[in-house]
C-alpha positions as CSV (number, residue, x, y, z in Angstrom):
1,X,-28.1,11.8,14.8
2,X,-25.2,9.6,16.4
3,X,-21.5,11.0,15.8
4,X,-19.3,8.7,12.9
5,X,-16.8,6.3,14.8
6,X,-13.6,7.0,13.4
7,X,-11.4,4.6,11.8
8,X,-9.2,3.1,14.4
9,X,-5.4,3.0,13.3
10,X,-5.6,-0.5,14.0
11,X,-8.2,-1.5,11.4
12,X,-6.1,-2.4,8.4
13,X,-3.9,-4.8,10.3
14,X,-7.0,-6.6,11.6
15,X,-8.3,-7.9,8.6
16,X,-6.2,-10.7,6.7
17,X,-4.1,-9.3,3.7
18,X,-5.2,-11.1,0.5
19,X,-2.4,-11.5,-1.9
20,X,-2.6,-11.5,-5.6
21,X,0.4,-11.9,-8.0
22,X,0.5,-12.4,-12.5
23,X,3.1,-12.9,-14.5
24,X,2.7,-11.7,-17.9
25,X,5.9,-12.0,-20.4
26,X,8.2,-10.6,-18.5
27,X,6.7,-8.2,-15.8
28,X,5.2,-9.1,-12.8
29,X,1.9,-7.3,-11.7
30,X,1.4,-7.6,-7.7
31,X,-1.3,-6.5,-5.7
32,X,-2.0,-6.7,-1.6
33,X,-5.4,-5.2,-0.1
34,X,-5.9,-5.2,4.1
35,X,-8.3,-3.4,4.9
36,X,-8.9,-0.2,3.8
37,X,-5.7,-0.2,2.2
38,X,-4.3,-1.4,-1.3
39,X,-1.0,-1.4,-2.8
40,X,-0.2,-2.4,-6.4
41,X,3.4,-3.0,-7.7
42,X,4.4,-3.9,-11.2
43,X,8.5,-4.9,-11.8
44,X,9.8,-7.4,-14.0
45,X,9.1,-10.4,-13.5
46,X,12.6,-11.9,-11.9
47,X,12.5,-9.6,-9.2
48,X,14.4,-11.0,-6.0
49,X,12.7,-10.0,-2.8
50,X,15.3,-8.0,-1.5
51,X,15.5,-5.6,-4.6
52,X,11.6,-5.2,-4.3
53,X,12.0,-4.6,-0.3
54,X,14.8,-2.1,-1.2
55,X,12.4,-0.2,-3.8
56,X,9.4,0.2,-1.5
57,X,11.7,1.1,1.7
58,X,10.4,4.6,1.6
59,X,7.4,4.5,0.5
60,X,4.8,4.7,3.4
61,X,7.2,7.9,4.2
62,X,6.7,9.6,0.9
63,X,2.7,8.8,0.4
64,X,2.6,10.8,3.7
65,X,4.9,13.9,2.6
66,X,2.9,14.0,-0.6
67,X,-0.2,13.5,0.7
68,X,0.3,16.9,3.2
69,X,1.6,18.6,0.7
70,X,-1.2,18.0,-1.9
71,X,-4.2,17.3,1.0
72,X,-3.2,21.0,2.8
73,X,-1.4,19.3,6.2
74,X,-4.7,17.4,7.1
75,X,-3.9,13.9,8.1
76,X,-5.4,10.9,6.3
């Protein structure tokens, strides 16, 4: 039985990230999926880009912490 290849760290950024945003009333719902990966965000709808930029800063940092924590130290 052959050994599974392992996910290169590479593999998200390879694939095109496809972008989809609605505006309903006065919140904004925003998603982005690359790969293996998916983020959504939902803020109000006059969000500038710097404010959402500011928001999100940390937040690849602290999905990691939490996720070692929570997941026992294995890496993801």
């Amino acid at each position: 039985m052959s050994k599974p290849e392992s996910t290169p760290e590479t593999a998200a950024t390879e694939q095109p990230a496809v972008l989809n945003v609605d505006v309903v009333g006065d919140r904004m719902l925003g998603s982005v999926e690359q790969g293996d990966v998916s983020v959504v965000v939902e803020a109000p709808a006059g969000i500038s880009a710097d404010e959402l930029e500011a928001t999100l800063d940390e937040v690849p940092e602290k999905i990691e912490r939490t996720a070692e924590l929570f997941g026992g130290g294995e890496e993801l």
